[in-house]
Every structure is written in C-alpha cells, then in structure tokens.
DSSP file (Angstrom, degrees, kcal/mol; ACC not computed):
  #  RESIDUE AA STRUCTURE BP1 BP2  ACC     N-H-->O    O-->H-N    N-H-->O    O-->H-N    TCO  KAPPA ALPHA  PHI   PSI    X-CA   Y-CA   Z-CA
    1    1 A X     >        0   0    0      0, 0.0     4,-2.5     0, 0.0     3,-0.5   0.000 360.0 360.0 360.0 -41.2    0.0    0.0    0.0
    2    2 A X  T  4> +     0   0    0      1,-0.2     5,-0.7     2,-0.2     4,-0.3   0.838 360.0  41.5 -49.5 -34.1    3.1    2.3    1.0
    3    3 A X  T  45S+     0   0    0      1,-0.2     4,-0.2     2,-0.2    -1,-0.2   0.676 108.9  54.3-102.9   4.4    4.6    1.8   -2.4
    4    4 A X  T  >5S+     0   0    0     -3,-0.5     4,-1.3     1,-0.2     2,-0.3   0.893 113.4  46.7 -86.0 -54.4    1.6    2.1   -4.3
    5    5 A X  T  <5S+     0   0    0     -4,-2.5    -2,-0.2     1,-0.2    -1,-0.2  -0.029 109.5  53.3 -55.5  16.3    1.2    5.4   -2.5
    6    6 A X  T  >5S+     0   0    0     -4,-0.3     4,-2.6    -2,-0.3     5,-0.5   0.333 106.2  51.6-138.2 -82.2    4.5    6.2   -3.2
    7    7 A X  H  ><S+     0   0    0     -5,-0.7     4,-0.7    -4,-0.2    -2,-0.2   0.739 106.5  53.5 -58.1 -22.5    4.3    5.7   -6.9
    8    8 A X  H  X S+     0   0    0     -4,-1.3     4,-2.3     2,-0.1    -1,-0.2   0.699 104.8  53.2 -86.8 -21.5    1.5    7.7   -7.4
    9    9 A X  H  > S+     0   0    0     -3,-0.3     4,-1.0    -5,-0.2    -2,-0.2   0.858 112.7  42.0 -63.0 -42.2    2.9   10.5   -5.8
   10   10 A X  H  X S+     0   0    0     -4,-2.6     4,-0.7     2,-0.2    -3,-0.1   0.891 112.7  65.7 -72.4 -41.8    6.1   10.5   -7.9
   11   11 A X  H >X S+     0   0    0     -4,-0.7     4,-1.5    -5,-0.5     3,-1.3   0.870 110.8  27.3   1.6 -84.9    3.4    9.8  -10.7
   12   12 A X  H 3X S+     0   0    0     -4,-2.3     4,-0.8     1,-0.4    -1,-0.2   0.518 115.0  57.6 -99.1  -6.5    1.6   13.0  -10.6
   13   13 A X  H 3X S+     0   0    0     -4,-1.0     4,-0.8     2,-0.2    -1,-0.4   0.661 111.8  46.0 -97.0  14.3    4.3   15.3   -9.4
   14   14 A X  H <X S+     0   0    0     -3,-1.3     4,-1.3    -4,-0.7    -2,-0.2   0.901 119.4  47.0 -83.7 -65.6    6.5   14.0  -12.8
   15   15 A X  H  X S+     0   0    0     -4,-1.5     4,-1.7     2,-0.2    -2,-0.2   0.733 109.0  53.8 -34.8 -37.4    3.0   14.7  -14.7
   16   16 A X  H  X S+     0   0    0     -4,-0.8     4,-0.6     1,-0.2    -1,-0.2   0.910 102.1  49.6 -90.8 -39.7    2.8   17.5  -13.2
   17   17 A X  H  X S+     0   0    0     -4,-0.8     4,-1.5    -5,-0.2    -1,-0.2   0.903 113.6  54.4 -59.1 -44.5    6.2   19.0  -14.2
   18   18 A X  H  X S+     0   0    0     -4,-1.3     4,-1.7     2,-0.2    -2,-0.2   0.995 111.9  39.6 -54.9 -69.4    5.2   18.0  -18.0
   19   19 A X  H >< S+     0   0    0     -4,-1.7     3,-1.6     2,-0.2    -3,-0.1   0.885 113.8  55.4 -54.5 -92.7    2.2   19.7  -18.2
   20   20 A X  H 3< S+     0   0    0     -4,-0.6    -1,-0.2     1,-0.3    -2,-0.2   0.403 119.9  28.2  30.4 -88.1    3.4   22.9  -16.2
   21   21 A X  H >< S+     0   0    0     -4,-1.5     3,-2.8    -3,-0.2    -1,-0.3   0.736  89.9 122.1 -93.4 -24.6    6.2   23.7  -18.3
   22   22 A X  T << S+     0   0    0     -4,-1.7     3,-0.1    -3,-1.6    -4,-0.0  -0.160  89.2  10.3 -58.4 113.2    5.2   22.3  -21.9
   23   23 A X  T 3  S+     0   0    0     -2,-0.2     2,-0.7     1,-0.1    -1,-0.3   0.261 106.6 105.7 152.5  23.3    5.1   24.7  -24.5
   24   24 A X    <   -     0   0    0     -3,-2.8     3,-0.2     1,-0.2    -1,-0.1  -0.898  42.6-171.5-112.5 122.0    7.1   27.9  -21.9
   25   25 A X  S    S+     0   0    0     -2,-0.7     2,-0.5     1,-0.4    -1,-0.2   0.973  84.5  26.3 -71.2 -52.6   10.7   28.4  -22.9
   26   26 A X  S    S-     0   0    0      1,-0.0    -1,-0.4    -5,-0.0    23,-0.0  -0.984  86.9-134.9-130.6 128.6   10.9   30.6  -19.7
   27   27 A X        -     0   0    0     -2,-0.5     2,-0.1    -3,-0.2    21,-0.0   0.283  29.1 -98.2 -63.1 171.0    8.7   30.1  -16.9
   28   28 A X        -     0   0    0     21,-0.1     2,-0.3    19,-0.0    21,-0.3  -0.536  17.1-143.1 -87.7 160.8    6.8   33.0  -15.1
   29   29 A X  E     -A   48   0A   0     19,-4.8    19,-0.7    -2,-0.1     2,-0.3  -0.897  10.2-144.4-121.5 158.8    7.2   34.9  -12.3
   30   30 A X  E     +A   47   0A   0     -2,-0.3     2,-0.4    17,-0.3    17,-0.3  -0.953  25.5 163.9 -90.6  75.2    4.6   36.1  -10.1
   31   31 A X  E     -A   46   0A   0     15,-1.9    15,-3.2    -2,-0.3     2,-0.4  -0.933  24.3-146.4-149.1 124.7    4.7   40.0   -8.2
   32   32 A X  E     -A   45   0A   0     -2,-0.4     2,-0.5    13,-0.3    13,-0.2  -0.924  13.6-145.0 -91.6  97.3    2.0   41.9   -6.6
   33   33 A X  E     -A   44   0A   0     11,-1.1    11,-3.1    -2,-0.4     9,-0.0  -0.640   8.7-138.6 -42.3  89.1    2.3   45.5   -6.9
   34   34 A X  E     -A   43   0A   0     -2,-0.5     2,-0.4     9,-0.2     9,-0.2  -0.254  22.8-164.6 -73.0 158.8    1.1   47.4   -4.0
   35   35 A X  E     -A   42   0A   0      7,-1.7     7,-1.1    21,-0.0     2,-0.6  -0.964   6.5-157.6-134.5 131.0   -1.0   50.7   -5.9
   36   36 A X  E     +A   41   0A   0     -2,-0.4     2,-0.4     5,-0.3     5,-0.2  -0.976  20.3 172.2-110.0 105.5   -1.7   53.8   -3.2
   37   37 A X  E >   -A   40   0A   0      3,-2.2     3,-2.8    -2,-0.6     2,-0.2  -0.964  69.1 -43.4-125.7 103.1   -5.0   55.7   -5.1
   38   38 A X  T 3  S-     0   0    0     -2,-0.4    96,-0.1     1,-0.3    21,-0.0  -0.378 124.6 -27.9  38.4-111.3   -6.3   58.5   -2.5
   39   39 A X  T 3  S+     0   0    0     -2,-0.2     2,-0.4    -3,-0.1    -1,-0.3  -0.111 123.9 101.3-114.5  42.2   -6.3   56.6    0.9
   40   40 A X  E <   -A   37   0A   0     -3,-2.8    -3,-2.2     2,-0.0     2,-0.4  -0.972  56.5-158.7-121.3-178.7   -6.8   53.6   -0.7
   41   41 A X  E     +A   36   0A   0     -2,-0.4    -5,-0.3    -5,-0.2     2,-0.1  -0.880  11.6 179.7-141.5 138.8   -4.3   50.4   -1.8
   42   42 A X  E     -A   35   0A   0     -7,-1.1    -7,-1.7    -2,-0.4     2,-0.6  -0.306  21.4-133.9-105.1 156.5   -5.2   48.2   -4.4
   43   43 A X  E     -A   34   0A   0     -9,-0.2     2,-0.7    -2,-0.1    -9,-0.2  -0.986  14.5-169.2-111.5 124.2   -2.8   45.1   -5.5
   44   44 A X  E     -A   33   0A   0    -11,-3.1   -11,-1.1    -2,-0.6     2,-0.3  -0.821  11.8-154.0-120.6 121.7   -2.4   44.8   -8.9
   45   45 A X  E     -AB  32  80A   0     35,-1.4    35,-2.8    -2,-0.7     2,-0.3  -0.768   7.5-164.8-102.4 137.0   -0.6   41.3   -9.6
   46   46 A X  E     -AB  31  79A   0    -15,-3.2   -15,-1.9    -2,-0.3    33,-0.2  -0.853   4.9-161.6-127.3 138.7    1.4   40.8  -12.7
   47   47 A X  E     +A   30   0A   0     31,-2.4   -17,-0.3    -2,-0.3     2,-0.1  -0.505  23.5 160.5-112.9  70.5    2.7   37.4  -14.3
   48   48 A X  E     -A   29   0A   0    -19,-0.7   -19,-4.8    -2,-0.2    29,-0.2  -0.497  57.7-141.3-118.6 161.4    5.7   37.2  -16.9
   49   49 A X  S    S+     0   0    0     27,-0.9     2,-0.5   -21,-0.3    28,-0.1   0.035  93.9  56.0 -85.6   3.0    8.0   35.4  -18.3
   50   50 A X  S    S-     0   0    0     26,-0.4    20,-0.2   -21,-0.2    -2,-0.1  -0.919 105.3 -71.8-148.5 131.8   10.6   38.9  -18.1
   51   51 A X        -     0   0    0     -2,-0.5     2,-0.7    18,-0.2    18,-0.6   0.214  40.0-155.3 -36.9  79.0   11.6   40.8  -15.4
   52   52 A X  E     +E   68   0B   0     16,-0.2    16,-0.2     1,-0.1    -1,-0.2  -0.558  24.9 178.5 -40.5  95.7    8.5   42.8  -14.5
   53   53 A X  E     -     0   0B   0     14,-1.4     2,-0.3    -2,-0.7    15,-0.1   0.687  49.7 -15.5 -96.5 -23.1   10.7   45.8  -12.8
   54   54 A X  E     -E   67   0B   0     13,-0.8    13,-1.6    -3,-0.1     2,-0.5  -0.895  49.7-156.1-173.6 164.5    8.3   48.3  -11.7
   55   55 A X  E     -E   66   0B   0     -2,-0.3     2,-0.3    11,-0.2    11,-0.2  -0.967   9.9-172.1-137.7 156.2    4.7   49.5  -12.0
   56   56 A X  E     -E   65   0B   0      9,-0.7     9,-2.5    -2,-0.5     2,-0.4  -0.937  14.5-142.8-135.3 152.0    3.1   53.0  -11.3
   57   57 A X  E     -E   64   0B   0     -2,-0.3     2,-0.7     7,-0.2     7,-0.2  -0.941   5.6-163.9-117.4 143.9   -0.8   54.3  -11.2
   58   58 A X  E  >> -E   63   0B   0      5,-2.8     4,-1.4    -2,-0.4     5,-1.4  -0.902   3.2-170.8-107.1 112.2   -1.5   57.6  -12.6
   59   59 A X  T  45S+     0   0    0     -2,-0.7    -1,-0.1     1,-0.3    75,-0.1   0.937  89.1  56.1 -81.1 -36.4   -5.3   58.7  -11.1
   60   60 A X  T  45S+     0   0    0      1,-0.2    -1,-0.3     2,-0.1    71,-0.0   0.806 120.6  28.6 -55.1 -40.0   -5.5   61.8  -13.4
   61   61 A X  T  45S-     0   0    0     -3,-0.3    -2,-0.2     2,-0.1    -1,-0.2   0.636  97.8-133.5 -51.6 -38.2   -4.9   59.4  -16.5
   62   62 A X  T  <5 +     0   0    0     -4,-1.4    66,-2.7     1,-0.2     2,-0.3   0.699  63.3 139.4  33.7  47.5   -6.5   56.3  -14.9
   63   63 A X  E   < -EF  58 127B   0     -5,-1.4    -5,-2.8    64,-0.2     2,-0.5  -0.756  49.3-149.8-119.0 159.7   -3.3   54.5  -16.3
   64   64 A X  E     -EF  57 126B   0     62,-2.1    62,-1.1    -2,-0.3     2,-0.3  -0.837  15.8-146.6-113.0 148.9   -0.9   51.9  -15.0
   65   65 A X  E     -EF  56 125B   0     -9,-2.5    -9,-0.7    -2,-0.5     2,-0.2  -0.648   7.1-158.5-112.8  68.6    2.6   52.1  -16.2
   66   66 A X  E     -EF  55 124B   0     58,-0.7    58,-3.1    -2,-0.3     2,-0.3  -0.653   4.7-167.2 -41.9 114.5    4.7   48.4  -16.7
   67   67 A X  E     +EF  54 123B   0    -13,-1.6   -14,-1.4    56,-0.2   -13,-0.8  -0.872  27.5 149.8 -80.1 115.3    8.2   49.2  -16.6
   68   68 A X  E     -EF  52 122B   0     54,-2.1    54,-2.0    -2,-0.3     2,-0.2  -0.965  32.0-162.2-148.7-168.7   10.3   45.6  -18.0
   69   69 A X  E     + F   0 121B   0    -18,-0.6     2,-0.3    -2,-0.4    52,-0.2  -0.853   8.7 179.5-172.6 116.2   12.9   44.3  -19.6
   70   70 A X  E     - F   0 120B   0     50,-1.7    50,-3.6    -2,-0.2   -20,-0.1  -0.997  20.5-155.5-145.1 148.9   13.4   40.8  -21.2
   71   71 A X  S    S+     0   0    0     -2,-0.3     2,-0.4    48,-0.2    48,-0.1   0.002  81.4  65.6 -95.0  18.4   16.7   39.0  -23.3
   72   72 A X  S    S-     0   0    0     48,-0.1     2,-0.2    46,-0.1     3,-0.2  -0.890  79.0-123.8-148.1 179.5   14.5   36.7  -25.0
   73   73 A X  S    S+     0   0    0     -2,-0.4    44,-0.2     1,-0.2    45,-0.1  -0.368  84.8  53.5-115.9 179.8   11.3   36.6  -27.8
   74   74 A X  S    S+     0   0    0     -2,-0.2     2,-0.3     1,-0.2   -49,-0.2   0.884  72.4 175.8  16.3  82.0    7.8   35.0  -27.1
   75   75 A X  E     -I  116   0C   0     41,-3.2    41,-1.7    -3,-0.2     2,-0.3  -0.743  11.8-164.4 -83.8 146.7    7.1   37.0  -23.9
   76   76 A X  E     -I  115   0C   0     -2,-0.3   -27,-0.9    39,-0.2   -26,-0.4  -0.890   7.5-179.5-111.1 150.5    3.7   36.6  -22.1
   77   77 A X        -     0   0    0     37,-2.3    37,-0.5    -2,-0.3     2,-0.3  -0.851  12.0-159.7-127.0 168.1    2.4   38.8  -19.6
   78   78 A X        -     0   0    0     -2,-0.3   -31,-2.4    35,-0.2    35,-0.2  -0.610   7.8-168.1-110.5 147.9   -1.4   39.0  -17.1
   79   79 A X  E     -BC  46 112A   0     33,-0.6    33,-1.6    -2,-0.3     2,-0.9  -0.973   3.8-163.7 -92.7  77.6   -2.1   41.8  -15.9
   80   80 A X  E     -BC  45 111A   0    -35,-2.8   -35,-1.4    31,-0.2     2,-0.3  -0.782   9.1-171.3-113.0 123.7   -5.0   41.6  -13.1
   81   81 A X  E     - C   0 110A   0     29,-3.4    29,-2.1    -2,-0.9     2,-0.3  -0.763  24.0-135.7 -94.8 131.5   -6.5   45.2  -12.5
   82   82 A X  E     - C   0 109A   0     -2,-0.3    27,-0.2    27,-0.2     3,-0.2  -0.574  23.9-137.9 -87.3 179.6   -8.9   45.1   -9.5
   83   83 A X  S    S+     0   0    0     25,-2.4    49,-0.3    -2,-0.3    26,-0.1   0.198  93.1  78.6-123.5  -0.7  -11.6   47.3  -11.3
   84   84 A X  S    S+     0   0    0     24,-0.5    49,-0.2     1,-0.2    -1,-0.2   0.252 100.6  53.0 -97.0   6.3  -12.5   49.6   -8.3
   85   85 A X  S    S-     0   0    0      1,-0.3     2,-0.2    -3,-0.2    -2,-0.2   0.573 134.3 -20.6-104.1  27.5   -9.3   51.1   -9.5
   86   86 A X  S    S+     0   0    0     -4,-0.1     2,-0.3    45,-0.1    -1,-0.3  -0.742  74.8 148.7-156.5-173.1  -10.2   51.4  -12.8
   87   87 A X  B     +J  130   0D   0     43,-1.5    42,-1.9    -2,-0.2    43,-1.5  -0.965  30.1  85.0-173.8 150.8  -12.5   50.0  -14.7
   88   88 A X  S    S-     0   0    0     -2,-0.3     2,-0.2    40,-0.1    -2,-0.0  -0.892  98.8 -23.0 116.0-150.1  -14.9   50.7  -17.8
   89   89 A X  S    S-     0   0    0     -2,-0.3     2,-0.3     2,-0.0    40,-0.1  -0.707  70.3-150.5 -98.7 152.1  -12.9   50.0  -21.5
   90   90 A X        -     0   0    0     -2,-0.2     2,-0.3    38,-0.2    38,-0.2  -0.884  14.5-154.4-120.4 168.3   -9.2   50.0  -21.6
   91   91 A X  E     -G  127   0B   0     36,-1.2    36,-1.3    -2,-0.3     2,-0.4  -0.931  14.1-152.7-135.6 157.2   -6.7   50.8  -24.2
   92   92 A X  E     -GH 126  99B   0      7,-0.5     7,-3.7    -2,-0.3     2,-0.3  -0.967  10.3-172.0-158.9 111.6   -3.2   49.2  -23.8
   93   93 A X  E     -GH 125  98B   0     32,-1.0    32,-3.0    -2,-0.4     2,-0.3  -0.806   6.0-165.3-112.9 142.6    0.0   51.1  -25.3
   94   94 A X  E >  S-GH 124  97B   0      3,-0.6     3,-1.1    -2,-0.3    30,-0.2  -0.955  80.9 -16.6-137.4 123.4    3.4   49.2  -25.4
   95   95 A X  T 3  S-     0   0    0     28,-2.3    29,-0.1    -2,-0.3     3,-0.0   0.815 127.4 -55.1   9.5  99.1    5.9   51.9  -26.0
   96   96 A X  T 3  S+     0   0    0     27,-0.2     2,-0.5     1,-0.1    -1,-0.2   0.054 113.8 109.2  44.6   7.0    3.8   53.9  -27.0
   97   97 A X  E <  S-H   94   0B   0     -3,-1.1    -3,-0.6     0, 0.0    -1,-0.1  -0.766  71.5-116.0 -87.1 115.9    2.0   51.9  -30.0
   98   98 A X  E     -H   93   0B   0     -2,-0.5    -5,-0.3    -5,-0.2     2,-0.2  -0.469  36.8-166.7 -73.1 157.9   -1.4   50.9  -29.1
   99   99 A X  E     -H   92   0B   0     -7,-3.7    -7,-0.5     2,-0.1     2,-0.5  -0.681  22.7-130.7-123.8 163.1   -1.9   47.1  -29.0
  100  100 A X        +     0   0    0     -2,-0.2     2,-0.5    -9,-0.1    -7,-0.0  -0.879  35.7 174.4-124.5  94.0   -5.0   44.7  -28.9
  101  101 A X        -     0   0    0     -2,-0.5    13,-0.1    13,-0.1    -2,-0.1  -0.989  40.6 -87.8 -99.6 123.5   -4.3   42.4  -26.1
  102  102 A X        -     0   0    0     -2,-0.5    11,-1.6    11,-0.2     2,-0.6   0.066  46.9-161.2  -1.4 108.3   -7.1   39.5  -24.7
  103  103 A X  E     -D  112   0A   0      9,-0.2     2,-0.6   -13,-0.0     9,-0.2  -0.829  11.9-170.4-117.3  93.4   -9.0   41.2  -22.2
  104  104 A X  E     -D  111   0A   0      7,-2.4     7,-1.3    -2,-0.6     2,-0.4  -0.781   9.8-160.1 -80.8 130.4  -11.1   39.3  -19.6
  105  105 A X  E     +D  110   0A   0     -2,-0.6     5,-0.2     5,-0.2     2,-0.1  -0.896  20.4 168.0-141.3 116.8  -13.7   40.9  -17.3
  106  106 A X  E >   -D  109   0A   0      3,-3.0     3,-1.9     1,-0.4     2,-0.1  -0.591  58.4 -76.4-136.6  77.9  -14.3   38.5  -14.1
  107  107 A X  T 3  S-     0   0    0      1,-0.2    -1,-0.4    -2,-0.1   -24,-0.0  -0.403 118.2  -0.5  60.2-120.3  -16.3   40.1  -11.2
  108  108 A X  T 3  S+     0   0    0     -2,-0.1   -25,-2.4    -3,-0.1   -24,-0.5   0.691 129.1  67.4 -52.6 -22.4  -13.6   42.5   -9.3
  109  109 A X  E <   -CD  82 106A   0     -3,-1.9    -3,-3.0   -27,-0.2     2,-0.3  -0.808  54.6-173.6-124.7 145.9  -10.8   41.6  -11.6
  110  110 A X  E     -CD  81 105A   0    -29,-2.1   -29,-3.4    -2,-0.3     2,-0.6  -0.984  17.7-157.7-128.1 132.9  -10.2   42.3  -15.3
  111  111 A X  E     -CD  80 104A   0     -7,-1.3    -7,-2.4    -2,-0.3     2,-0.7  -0.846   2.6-159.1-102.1 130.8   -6.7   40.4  -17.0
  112  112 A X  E     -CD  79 103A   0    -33,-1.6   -33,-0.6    -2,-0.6     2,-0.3  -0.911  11.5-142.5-123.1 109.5   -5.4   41.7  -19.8
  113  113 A X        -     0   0    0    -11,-1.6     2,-0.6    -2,-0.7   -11,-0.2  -0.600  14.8-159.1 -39.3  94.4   -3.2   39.1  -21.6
  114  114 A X        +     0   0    0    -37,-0.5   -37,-2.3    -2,-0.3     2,-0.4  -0.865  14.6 173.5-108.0 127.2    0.3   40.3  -23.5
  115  115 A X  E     +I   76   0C   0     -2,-0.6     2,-0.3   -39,-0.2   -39,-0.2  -0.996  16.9 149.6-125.1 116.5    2.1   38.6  -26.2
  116  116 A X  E     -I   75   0C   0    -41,-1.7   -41,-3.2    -2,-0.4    -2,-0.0  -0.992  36.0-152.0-146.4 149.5    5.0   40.3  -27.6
  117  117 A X        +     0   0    0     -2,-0.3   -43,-0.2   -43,-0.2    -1,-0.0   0.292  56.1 116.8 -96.2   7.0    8.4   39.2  -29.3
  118  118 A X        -     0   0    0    -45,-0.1     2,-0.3     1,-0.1   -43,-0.1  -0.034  50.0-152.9 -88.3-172.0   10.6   42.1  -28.6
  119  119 A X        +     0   0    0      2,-0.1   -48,-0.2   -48,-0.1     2,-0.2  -0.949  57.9  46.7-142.5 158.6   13.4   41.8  -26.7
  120  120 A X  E    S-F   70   0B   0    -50,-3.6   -50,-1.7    -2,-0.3     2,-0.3  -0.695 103.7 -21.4 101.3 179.2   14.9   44.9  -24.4
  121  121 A X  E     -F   69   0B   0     -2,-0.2     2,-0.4   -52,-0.2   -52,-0.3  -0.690  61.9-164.5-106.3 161.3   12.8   47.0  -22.4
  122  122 A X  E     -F   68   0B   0    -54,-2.0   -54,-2.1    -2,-0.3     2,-0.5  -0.969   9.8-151.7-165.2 116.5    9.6   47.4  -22.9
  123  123 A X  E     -F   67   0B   0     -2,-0.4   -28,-2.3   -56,-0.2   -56,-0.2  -0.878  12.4-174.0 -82.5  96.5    6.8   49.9  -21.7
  124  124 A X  E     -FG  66  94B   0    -58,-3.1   -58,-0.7    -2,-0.5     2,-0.4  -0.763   4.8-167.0-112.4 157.4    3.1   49.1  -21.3
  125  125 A X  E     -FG  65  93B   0    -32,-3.0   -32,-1.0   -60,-0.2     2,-0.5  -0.886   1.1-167.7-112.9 144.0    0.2   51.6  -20.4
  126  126 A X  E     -FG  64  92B   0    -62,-1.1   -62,-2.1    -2,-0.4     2,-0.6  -0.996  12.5-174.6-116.6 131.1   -3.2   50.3  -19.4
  127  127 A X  E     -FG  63  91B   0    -36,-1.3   -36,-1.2    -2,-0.5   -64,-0.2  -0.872   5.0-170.9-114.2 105.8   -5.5   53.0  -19.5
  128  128 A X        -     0   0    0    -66,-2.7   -38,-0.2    -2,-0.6   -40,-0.1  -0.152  28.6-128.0 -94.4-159.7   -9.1   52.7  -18.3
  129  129 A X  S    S+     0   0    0    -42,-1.9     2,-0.2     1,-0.2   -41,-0.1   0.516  85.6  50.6-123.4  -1.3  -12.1   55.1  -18.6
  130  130 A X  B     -J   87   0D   0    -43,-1.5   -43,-1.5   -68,-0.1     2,-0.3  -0.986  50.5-164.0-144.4 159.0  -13.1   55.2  -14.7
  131  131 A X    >   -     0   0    0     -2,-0.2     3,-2.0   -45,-0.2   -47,-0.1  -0.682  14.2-161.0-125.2  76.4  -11.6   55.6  -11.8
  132  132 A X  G >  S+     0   0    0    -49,-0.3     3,-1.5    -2,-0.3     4,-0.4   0.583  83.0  54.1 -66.4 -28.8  -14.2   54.2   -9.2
  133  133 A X  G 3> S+     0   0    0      1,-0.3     4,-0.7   -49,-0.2    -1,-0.3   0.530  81.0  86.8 -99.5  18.7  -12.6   56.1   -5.8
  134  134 A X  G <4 S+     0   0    0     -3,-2.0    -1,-0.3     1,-0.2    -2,-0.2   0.628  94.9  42.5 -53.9  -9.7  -12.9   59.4   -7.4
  135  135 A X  T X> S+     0   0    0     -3,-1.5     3,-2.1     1,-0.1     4,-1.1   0.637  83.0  93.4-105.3 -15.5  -16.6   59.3   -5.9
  136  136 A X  H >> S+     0   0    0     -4,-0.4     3,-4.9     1,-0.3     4,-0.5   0.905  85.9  51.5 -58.6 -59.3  -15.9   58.0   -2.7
  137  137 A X  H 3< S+     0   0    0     -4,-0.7    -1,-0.3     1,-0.3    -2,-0.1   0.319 108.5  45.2 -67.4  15.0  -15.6   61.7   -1.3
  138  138 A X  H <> S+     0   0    0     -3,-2.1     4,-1.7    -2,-0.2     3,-0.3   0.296 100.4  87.7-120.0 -12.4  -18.8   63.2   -2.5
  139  139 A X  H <X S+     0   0    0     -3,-4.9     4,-1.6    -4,-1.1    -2,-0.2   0.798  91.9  33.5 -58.6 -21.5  -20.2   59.7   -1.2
  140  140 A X  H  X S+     0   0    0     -4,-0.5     4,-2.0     2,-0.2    -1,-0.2   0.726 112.3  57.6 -90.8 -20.2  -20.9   60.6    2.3
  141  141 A X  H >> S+     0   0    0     -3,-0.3     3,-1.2     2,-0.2     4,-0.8   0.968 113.3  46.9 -66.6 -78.3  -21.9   64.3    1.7
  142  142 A X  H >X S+     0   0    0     -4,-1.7     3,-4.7     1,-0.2     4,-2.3   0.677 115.3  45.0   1.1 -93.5  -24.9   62.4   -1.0
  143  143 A X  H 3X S+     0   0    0     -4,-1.6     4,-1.8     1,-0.3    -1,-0.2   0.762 113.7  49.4 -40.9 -48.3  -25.8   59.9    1.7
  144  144 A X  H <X S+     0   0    0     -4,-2.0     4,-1.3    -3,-1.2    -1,-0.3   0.803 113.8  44.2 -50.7 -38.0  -25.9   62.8    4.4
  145  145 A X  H <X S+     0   0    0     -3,-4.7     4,-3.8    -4,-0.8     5,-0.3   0.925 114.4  55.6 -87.6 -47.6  -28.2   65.3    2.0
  146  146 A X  H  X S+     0   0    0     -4,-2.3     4,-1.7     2,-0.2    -1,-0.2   0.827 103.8  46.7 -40.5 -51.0  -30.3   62.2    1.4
  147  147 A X  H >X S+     0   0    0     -4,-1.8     3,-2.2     1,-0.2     4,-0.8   0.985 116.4  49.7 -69.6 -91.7  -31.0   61.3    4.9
  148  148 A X  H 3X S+     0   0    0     -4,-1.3     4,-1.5     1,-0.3    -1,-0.2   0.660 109.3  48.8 -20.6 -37.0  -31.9   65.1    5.5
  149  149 A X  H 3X S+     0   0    0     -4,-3.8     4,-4.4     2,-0.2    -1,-0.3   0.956 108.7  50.0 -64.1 -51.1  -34.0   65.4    2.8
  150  150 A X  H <X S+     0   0    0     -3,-2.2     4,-1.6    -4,-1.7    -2,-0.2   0.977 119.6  42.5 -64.0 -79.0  -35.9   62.1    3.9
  151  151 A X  H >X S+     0   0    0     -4,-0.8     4,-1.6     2,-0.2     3,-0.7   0.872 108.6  54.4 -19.3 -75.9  -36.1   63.9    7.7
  152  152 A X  H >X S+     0   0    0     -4,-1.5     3,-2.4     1,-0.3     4,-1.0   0.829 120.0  39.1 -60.2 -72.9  -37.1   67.3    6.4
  153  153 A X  H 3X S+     0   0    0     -4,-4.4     4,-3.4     1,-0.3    -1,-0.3   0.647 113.2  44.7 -12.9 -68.1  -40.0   65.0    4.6
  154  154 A X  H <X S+     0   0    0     -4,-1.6     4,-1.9    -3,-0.7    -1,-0.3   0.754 116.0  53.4 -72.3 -24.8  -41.2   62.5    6.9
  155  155 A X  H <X S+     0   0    0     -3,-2.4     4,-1.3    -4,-1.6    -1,-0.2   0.951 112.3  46.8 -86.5 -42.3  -41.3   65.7    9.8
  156  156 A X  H  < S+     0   0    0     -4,-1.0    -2,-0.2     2,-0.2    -1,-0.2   0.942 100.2  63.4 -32.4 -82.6  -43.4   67.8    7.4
  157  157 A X  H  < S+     0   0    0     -4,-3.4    -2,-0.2     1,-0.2    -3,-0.1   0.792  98.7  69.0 -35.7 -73.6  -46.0   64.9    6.5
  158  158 A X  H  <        0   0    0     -4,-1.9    -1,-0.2     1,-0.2    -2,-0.2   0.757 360.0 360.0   4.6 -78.6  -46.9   65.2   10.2
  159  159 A X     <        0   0    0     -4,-1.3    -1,-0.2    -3,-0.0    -2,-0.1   0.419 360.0 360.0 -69.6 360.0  -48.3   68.1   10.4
C-alpha cells in the first residue's frame, strides 16, 4: 500500500512538471504591486515570463505604467486590475504603440493578456475610462443630504 502510494505521488508530481512547463521556454514569475489611489491600496498582480521591474498608477490618466525588460522573444504577460481602480474600457500602449491584447472581465478583476516578441525594455500603459474612488468623497456628503431630505420630509407629512 506504502509503495503504491508512493508511486502515485512521484506519478503526478512528474505529470505535473510535463504539463506545467510544456510549450514555456521561460517560466513566469509572479509579483503583486502594492497601488496607493487616495487613501486607498489596491494590489495589482502581474505574471511574466521577463523581469517585471516596476509598476506606477497615474489617477488623473486612470493609467498603470509596466516598466520591463526581457533577453528573449515570445514574452507573455497577465495583468490583473482590480476594477474599483479602474474599470470601464481600456486601451493598452506598449511603447507607445497601441496594442490589442485579450481582455477578460471576471467580477472584481479584469486580465489583460500580453504577447509580444521584442526583446529589451519594454513599456506598457493600461488605461481605463473610470476611476471608481474618485466618488468615494462626494459619497458621504450624498448619503448625508439624502437622509436630510428624507427627515425634512417624513417631519413635514406630520403636520
């Protein structure tokens, strides 16, 4: 029983190494990217095959900045954007050329999927079309006028 259990374990982690790597010359790395957007911060997690070196949010823009650099052809990238900080359609510049990359929309999170051959370093924009905590600070004022309004009513019907 030991060595059956044993042999399926070496099994799948063998399998598991085949599948994994087949068809990646160089594997990915993995980095979350703290983002600071008015008082809040958002993680935006990146996946490549090439040195992901740094990322920046611009709130006036509603753009993200990828800084990389990779020595090799058939790079991949994800992108995953929480969408409460920005959101809406994007358009996706790679120094400075716009691109059409695979763009998925999944509840909180949108990935945007990058394929490029260049080699060198290598700029991407994502740009959305909202910037969801620009409202946050007119949200409490709202709620506040609302509730007063609602008062001022209900004290009025009374009488």
């Amino acid at each position: 029983m030991v060595v059956l259990g044993l042999s399926t374990m070496l099994f799948s982690e063998h399998a598991l190494a085949q599948i994994q790597f087949k068809g990646l010359n160089h594997p990915g790395i993995k980095w979350g990217w703290p983002i600071k957007a008015d008082q809040y911060t958002f993680t935006v997690n990146t996946t490549s095959n090439y040195d992901m070196q740094n990322v920046t949010f611009n709130k006036d823009s509603k753009t993200l900045s990828f800084l990389g650099n990779s020595s090799h052809t058939e790079n991949i990238a994800e992108i995953e954007i929480p969408k409460n900080l920005i959101g809406g359609n994007y358009t996706v510049y790679q120094d400075g050329k716009q691109i059409l990359p695979i763009i998925l929309k999944n509840g909180n999170l949108t990935t945007v999927i990058l394929k490029f051959n260049d080699t060198g370093n290598v700029k991407t924009d994502v740009t959305g079309t909202t910037y969801l905590p620009e409202f946050s600070g007119i949200a409490p004022a709202i709620m506040l006028a609302s509730f007063g309004i609602l008062f001022v009513t209900l004290r009025y019907k009374k009488i």
